[in-house]
LUMMI-80058 format. One record per residue: residue in one letter; x, y, z of N, C-alpha, C, O in turn. Coordinates in steps of 0.05 Angstrom, whole numbers, padded with zeros to 5 digits, always signed. Layout:
aXYZXYZXYZXYZ;...
***
This chain:
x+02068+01474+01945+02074+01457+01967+02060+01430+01965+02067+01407+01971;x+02036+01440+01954+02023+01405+01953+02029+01389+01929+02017+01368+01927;x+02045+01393+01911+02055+01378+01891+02083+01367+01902+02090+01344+01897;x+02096+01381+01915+02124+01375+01923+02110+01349+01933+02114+01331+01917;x+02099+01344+01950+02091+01320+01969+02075+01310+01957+02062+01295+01972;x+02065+01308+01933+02041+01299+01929+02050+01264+01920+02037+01243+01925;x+02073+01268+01908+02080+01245+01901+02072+01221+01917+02057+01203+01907;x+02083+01219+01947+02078+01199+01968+02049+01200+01984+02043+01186+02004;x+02029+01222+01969+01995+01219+01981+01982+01220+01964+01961+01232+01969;x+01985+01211+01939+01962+01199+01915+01951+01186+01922+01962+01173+01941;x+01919+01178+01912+01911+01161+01927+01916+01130+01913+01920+01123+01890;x+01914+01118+01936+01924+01095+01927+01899+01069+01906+01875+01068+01909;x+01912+01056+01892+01893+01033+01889+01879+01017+01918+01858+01005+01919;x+01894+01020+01934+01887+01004+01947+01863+01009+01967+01854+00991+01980;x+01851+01042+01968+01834+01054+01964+01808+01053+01952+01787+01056+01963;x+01813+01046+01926+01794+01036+01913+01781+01006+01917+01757+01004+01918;x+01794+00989+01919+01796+00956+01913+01792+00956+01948+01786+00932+01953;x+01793+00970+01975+01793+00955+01991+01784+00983+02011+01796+00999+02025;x+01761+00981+02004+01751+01013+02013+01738+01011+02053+01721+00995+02060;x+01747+01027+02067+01737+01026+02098+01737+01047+02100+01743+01063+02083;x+01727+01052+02130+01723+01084+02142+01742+01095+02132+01741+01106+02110;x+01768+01091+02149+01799+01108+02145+01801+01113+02117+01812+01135+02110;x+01792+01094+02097+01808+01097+02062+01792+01123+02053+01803+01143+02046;x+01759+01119+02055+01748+01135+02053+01750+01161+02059+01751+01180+02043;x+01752+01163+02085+01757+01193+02093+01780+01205+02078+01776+01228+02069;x+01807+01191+02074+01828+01196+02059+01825+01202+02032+01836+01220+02021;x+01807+01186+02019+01805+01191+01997+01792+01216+01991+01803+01233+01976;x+01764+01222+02006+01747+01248+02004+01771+01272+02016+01770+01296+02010;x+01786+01263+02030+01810+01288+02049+01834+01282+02025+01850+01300+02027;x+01840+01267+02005+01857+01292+01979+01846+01299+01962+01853+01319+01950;x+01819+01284+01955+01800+01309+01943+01803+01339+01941+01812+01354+01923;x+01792+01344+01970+01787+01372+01979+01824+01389+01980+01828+01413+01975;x+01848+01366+01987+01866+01381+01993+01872+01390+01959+01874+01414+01955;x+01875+01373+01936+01874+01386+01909+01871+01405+01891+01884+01416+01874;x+01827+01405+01910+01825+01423+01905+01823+01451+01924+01804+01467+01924;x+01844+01452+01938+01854+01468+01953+01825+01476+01971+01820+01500+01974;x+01807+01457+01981+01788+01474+02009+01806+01467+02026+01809+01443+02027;x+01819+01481+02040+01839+01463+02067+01825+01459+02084+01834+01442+02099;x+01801+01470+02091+01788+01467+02126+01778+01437+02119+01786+01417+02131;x+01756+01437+02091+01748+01410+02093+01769+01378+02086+01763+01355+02083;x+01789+01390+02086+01811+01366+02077+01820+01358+02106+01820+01336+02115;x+01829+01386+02120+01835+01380+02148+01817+01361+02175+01822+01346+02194;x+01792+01372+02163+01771+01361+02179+01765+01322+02170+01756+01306+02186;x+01772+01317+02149+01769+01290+02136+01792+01271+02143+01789+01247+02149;x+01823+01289+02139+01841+01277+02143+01842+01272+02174+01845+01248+02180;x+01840+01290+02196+01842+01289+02216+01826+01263+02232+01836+01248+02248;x+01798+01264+02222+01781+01233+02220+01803+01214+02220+01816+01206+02239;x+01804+01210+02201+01832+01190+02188+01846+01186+02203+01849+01164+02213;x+01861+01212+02212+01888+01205+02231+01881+01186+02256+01891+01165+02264;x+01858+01204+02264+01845+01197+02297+01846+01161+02301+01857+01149+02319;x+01830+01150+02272+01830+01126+02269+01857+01101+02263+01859+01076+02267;x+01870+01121+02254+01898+01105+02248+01920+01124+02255+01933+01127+02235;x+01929+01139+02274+01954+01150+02272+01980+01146+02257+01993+01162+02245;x+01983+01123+02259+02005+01110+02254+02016+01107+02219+02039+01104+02210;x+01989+01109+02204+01988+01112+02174+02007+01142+02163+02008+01166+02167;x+02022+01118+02148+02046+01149+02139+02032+01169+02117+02035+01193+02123;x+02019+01164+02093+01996+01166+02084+01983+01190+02101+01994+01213+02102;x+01964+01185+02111+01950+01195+02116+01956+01217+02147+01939+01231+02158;x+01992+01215+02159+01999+01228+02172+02015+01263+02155+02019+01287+02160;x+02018+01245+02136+02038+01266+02103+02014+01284+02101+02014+01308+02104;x+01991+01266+02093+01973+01285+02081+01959+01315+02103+01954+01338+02097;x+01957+01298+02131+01949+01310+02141+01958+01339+02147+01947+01361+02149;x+01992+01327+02149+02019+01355+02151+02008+01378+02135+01999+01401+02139;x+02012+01360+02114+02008+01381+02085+01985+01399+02080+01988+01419+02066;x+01958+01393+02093+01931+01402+02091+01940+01428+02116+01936+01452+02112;x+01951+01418+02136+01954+01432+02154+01973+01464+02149+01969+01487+02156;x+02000+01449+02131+02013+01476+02129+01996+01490+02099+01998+01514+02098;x+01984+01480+02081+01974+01498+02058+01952+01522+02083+01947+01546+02086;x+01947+01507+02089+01927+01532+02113+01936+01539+02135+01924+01543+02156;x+01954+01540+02131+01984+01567+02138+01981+01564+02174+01989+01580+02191;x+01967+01538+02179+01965+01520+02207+01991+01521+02213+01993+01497+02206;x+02020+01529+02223+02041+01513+02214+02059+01501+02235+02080+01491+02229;x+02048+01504+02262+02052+01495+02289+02032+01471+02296+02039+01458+02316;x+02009+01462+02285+02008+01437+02288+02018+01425+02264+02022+01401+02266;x+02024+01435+02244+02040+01409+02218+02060+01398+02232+02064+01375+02239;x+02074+01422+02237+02102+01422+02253+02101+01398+02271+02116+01378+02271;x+02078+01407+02292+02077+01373+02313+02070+01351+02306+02080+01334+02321;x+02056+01342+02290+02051+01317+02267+02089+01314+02250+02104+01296+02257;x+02091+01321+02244+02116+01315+02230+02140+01313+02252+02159+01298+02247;x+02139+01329+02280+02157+01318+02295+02153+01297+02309+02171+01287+02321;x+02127+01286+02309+02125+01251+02321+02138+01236+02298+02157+01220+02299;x+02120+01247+02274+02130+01219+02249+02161+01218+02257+02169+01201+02273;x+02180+01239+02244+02202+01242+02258+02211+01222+02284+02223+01201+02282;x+02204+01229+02300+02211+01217+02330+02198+01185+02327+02210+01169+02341;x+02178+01177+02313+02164+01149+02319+02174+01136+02291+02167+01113+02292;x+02190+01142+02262+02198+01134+02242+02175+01126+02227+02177+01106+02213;x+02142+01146+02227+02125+01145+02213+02135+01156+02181+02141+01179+02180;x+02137+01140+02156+02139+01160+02132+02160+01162+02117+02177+01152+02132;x+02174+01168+02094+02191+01179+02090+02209+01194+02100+02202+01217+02100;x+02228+01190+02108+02248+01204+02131+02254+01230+02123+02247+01249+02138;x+02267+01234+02099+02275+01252+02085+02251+01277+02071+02255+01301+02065;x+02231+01262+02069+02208+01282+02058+02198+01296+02085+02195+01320+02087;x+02193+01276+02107+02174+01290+02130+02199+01301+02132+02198+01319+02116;x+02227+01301+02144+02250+01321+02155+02246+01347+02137+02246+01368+02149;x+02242+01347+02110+02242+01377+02089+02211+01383+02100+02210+01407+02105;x+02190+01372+02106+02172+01385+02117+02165+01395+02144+02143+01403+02150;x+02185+01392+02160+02192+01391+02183+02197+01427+02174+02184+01448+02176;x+02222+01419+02163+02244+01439+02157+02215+01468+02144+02210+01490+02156;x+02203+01459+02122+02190+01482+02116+02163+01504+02141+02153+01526+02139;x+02160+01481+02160+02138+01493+02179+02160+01514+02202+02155+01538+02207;x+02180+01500+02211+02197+01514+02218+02212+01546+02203+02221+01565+02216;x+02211+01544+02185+02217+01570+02167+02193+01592+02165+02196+01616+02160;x+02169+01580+02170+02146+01596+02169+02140+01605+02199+02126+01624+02205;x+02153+01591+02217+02153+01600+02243+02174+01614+02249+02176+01623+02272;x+02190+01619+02235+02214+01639+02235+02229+01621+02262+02243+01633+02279;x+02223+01598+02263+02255+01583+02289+02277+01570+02268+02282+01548+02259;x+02289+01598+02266+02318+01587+02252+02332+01571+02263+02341+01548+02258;x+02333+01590+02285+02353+01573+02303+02350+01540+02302+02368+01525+02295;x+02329+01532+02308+02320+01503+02304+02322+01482+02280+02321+01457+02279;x+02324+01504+02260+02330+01496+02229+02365+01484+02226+02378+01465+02217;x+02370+01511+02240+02409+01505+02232+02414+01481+02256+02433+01465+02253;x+02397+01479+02280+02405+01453+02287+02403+01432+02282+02419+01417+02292;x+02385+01422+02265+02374+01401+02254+02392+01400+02242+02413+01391+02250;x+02388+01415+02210+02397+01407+02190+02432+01403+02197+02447+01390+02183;x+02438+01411+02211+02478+01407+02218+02470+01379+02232+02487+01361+02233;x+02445+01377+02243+02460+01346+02255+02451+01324+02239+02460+01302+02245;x+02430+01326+02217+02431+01299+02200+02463+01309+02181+02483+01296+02182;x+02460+01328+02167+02486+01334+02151+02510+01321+02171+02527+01310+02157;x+02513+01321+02194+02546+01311+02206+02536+01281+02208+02553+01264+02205;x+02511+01274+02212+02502+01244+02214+02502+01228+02188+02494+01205+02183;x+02510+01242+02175+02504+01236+02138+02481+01213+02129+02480+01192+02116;x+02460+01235+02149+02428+01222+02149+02412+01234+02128+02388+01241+02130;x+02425+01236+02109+02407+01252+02077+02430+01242+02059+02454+01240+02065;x+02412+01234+02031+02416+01225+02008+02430+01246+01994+02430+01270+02001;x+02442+01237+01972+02469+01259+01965+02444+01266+01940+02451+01284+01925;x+02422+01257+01935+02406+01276+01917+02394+01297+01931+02386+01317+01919;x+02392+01295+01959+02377+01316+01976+02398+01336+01987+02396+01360+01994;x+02418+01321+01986+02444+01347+02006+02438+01371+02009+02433+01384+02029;x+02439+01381+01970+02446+01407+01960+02421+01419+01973+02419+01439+01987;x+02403+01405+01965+02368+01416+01980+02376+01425+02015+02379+01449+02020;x+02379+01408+02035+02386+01418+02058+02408+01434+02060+02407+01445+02082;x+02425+01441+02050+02452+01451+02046+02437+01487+02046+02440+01506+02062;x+02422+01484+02021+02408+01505+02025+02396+01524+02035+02401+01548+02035;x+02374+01509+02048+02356+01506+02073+02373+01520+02104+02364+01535+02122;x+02399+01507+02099+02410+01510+02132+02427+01540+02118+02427+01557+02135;x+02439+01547+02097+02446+01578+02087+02433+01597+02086+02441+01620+02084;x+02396+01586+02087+02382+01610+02083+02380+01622+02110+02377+01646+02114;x+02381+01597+02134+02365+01604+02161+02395+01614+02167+02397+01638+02165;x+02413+01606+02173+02435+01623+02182+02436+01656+02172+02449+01674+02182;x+02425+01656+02157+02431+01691+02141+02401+01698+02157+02402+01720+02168;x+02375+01683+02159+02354+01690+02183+02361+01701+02206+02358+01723+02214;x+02378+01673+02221+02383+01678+02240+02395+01705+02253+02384+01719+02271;x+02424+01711+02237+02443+01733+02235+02424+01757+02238+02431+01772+02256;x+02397+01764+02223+02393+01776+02215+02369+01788+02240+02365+01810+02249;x+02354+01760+02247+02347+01763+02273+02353+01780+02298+02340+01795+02311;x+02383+01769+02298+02402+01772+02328+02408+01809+02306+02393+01824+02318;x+02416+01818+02292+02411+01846+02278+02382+01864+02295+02378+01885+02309;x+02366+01843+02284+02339+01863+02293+02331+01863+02327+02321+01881+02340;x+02339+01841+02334+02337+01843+02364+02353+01865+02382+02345+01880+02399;x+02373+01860+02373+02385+01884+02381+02378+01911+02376+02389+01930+02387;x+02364+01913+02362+02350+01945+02360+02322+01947+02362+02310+01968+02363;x+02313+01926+02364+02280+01925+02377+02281+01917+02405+02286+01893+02407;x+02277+01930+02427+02275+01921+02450+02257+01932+02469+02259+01927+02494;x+02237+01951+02456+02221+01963+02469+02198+01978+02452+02203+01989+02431;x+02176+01977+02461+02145+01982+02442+02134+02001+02462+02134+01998+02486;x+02126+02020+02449+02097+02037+02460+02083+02054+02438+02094+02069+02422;x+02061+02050+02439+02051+02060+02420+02041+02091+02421+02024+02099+02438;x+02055+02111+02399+02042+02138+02399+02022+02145+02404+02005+02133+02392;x+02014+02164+02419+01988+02174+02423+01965+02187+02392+01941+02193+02396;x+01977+02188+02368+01963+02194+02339+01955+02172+02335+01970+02153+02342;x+01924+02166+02322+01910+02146+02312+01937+02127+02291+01950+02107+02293;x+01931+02153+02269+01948+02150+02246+01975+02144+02251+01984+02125+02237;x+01992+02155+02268+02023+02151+02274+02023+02121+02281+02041+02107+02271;x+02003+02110+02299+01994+02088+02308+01999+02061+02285+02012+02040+02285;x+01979+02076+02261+01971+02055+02243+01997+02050+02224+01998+02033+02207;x+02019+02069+02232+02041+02063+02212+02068+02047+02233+02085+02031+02225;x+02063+02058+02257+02078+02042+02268+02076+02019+02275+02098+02009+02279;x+02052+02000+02280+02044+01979+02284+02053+01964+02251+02062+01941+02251;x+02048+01979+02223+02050+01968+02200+02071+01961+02196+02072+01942+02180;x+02098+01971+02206+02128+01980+02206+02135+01949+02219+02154+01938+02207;x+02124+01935+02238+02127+01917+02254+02121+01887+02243+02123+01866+02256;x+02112+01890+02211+02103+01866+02197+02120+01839+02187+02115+01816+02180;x+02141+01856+02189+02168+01850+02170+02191+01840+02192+02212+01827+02188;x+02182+01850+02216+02211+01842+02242+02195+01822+02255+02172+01814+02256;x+02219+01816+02264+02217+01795+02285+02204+01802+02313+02220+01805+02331;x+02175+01804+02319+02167+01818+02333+02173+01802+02369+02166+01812+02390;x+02183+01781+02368+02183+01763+02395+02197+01779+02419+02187+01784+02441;x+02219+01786+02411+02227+01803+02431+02211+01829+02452+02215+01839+02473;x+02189+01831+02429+02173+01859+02442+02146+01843+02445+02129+01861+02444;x+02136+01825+02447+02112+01811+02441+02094+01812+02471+02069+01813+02473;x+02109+01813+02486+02098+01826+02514+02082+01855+02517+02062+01859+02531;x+02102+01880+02497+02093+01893+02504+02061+01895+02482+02039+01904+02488;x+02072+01881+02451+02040+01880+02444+02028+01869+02453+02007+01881+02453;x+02024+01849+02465+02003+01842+02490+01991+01851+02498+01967+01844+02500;x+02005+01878+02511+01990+01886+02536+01980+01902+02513+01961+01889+02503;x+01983+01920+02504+01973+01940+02474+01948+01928+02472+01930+01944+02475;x+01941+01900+02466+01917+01887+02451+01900+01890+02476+01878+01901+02472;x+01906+01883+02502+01897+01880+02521+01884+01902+02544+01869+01902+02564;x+01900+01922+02527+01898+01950+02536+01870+01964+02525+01863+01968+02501;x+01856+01971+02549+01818+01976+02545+01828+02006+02530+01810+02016+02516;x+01851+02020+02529+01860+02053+02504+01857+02038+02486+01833+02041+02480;x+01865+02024+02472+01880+02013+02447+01852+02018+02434+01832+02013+02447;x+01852+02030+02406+01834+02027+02387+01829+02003+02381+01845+01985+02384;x+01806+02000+02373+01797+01968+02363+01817+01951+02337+01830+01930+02335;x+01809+01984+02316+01822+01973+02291+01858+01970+02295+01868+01954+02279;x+01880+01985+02317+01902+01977+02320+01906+01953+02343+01928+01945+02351;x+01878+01945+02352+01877+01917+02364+01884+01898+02347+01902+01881+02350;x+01867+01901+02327+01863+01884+02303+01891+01874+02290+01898+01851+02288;x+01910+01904+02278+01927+01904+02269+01955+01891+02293+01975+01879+02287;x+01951+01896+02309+01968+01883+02324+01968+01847+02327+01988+01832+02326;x+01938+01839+02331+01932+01811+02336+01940+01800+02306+01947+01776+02305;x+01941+01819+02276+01942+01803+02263+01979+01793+02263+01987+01772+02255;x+01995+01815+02274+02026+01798+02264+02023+01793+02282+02021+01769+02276;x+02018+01793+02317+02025+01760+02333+02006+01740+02315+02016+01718+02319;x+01987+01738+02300+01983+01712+02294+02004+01698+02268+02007+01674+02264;x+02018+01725+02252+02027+01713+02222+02055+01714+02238+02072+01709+02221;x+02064+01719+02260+02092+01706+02275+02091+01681+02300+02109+01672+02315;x+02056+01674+02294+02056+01644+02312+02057+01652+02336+02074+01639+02348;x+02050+01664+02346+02054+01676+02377+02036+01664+02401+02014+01675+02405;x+02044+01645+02416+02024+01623+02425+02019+01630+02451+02011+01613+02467;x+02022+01651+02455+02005+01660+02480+01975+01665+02490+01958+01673+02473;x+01970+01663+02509+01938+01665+02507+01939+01702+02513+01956+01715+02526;x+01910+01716+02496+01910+01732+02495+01890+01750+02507+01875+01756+02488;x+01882+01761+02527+01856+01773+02532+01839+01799+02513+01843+01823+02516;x+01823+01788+02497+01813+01813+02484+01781+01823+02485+01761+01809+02483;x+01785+01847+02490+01756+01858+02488+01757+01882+02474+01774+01897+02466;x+01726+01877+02472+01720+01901+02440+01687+01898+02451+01673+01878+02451;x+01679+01930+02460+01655+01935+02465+01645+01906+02490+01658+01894+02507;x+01619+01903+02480+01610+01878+02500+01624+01854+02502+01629+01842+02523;x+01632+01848+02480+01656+01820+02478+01684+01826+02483+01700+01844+02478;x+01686+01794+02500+01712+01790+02501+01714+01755+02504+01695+01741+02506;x+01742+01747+02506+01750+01724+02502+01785+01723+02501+01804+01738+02494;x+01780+01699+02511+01821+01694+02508+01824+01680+02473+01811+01663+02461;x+01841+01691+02468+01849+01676+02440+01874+01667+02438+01884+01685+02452;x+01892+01653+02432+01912+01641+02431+01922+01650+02395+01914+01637+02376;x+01936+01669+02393+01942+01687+02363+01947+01664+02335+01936+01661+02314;x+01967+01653+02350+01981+01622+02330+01952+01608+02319+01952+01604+02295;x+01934+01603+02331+01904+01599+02321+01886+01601+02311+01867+01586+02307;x+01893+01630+02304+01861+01645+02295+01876+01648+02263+01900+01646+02258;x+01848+01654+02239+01861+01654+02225+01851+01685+02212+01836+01702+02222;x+01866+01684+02183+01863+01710+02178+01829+01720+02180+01810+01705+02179;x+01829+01754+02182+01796+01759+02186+01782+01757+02166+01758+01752+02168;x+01796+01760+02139+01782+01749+02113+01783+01726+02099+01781+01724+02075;x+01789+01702+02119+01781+01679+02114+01762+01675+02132+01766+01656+02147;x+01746+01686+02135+01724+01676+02166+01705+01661+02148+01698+01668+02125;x+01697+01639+02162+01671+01637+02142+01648+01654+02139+01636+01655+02118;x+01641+01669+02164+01616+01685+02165+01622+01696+02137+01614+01684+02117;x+01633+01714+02136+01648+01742+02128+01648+01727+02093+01645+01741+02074;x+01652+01702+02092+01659+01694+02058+01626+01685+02051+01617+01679+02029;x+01611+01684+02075+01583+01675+02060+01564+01709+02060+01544+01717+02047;x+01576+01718+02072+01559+01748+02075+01568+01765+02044+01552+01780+02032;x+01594+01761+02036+01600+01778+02025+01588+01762+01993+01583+01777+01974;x+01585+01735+01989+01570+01720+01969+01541+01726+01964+01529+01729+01943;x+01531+01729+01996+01493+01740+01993+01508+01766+01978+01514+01764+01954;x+01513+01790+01993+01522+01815+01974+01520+01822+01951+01509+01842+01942;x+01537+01793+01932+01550+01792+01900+01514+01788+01893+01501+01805+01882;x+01503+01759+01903+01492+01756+01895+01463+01771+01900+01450+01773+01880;x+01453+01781+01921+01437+01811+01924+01432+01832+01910+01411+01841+01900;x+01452+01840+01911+01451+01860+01892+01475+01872+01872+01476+01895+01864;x+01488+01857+01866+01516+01845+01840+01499+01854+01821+01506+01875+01812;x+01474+01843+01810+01462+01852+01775+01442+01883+01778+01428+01895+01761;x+01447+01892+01812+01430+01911+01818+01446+01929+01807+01436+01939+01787;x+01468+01938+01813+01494+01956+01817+01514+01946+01827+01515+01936+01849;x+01536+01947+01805+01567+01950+01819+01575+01963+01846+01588+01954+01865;x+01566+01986+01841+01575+02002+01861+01563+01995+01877+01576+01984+01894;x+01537+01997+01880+01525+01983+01902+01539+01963+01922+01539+01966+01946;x+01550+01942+01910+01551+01928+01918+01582+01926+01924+01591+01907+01937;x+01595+01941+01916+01626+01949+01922+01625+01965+01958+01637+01961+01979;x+01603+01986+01946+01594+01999+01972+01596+01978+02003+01607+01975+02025;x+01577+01967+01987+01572+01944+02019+01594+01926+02023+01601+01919+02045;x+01605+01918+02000+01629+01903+02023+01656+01921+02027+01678+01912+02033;x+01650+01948+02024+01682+01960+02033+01672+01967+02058+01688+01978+02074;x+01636+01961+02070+01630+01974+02093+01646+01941+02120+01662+01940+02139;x+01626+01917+02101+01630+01890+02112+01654+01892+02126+01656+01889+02150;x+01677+01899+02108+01706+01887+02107+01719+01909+02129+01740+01905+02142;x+01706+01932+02130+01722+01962+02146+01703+01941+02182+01711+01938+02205;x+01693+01938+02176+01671+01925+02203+01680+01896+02213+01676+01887+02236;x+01689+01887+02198+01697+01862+02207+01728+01865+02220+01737+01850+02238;x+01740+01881+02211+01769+01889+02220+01765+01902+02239+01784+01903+02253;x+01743+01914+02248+01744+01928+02274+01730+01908+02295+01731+01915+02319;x+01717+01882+02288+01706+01859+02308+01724+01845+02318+01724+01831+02338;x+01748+01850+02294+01768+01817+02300+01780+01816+02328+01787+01837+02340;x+01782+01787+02339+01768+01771+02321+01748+01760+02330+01748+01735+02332;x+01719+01779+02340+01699+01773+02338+01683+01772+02317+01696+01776+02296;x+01658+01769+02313+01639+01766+02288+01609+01787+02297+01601+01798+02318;x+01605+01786+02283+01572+01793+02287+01557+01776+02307+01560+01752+02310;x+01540+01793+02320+01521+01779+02336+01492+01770+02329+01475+01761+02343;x+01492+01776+02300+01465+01763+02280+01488+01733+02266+01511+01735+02259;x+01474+01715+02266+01477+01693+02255+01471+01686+02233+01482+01668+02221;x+01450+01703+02225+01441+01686+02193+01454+01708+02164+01445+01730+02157;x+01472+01698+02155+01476+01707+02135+01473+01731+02119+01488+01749+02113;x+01441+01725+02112+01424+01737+02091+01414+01767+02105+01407+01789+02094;x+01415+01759+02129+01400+01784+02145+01412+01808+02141+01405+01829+02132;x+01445+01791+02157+01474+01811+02156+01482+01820+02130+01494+01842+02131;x+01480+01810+02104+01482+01819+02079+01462+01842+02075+01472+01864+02068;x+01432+01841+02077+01413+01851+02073+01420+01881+02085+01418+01904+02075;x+01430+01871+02112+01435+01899+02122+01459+01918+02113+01456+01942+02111;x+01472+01911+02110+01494+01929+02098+01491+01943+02074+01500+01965+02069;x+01472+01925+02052+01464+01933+02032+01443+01959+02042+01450+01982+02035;x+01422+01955+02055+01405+01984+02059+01426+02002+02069+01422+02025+02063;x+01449+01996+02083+01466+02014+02095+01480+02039+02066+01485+02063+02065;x+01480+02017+02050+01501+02027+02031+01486+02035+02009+01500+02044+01991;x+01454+02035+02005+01439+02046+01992+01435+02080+02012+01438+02101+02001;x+01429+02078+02038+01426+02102+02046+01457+02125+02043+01455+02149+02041;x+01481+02110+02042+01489+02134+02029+01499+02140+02005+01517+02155+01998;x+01480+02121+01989+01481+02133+01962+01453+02149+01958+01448+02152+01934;x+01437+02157+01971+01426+02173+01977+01393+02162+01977+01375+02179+01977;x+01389+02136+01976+01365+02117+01975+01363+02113+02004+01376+02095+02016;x+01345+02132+02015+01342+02141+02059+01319+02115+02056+01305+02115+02036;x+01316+02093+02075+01307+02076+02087+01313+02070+02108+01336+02078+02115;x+01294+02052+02130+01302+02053+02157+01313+02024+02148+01317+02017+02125;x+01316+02011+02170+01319+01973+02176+01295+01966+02176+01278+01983+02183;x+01289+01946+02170+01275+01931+02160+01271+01918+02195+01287+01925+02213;x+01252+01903+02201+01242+01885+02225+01267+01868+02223+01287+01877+02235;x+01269+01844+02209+01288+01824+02218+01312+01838+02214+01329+01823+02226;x+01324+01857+02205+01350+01870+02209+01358+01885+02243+01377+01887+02258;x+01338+01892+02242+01340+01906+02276+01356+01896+02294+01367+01911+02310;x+01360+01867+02294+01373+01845+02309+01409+01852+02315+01423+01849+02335;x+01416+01864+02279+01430+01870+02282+01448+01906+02273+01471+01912+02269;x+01421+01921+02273+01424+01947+02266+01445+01959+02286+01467+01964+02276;x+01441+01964+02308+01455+01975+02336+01485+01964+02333+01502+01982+02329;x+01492+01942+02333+01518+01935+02318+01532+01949+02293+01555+01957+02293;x+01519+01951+02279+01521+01959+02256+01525+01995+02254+01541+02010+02242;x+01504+01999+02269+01514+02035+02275+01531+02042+02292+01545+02062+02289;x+01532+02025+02316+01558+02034+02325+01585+02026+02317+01602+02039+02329;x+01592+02011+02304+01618+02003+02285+01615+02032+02271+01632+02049+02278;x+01591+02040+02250+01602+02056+02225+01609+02086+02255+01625+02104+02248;x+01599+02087+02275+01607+02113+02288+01634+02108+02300+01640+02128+02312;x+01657+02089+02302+01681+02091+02303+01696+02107+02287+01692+02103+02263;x+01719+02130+02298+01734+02141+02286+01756+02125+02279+01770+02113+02295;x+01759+02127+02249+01785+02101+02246+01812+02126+02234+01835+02117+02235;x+01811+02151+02225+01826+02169+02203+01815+02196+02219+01821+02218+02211;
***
């Protein structure tokens, strides 16, 4: 995706030779988008934007940072101003229009567009075959949609853990909008297991589902908006804990250290999408590791600064998940 576009957000000479806030930030924001960090590209470009909206540049790039990090409802609204205000390449922001919309599964929105520049003969006869495409794939979506709607029209979840975890998995692949009410209430529902909380919040978030959501899990709770959050193993906590880990005890033992993050990763799926209530990294690493030494049969208690977050930690591993 970022080469398709990359063409019209190289950075420019003029970047170099005539350097300000805005160029700068732009420049350091395709850096990072290159080399694929999207949060810090997003965070640089967004600078940028704030300062110049109107820059086609740096409105493209922004799109693009936005949909590689699978953001794809605000790309979507950046590309429907450029669109609407004639920021950009017409034809490139319309195909990126067109691709955030396909990730949001609004066909319907797709086959409208694309039929009304195609009857406006508002695309270049090198792009035709490209939208021509585009509007054949979403119509066979669409069809296929109005197929599944008609036979999804109602959710409740089995009373088996397990029956649970296959029926919610079954739901990854459909078009879940029609029933999105009733997972709602499911997530919202103080029965619902944590971990088929989890599994539920994750397809309203990978079907964009922009509702606000009430969730609680033990002492926490909070409204989340699904379309927002992102996956639980991109958290940052969770990518610096599992690094102390490698680097902890990685030359100690493999296993060891396999141990502790199949505990991390089984724990973090049952928080989402909360986090730990210890903050520092090293602590939360430290601890999982004694966790995962005691059942390899090396018995130690917690340590003083782990205590903070021991009680957390044992009551996660005492959830029945199987």
């Amino acid at each position: 995706m970022t080469k398709r576009f990359s063409k019209n957000i190289k950075k420019s000479k003029n970047v170099i030779l005539f350097p300000g806030l805005k160029e700068r930030l732009l420049e350091k924001g395709l850096d990072k988008l290159q080399e694929q960090h999207h949060e810090e590209a997003i965070d640089l470009l967004t600078e940028a934007h704030v300062i110049d909206p109107e820059d086609s540049v740096v409105s493209t790039s922004l799109a693009v940072a936005l949909y590689e990090d699978r953001q794809w409802l605000k790309a979507k609204e950046i590309c429907e101003r450029m669109l609407h205000e004639g920021i950009g390449e017409y034809e490139e922001t319309l195909e990126l229009y067109i691709m955030n919309l396909l990730q949001l599964k609004e066909h319907q929105q797709i086959v409208t567009t694309i039929q009304t520049v195609i009857d406006e003969n508002a695309i270049s006869p090198e792009r035709q075959e490209r939208f021509e495409h585009l509007l054949a794939v979403s119509k066979r979506q669409e069809q296929q949609t109005e197929r599944e709607n008609a036979s999804l029209d109602s959710f409740v979840l089995h009373k088996d853990l397990e029956q649970q975890m296959i029926q919610v998995a079954n739901l990854a692949k459909q078009n879940i909008h029609p029933i999105k009410g009733a997972l709602i209430e499911a997530v919202q529902s103080v029965q619902t297991h944590p971990f088929i909380k989890t599994m539920v919040l994750n397809i309203l978030r990978e079907q964009a589902v922009q509702d606000d959501v009430q969730v609680a899990k033990w002492e926490l709770s909070g409204v989340f908006n699904p379309a927002e959050l992102k996956d639980p193993f991109e958290n940052r906590t969770f990518l610096l804990v599992s690094n102390a880990i490698q680097q902890i005890a990685g030359q100690e033992d493999p296993n060891l250290t396999e141990l502790s993050l199949d505990i991390v990763r089984r724990h973090l799926f049952l928080l989402y999408p909360f986090i730990w209530s210890e903050e520092n990294e090293s602590t939360i690493a430290q601890a999982y590791i004694r966790l995962a030494r005691r059942y390899m049969g090396n018995e130690s208690g917690w340590e003083k600064e782990e205590k903070s977050i021991a009680s957390q930690i044992e009551m996660l591993e005492n959830v029945p998940i199987m």
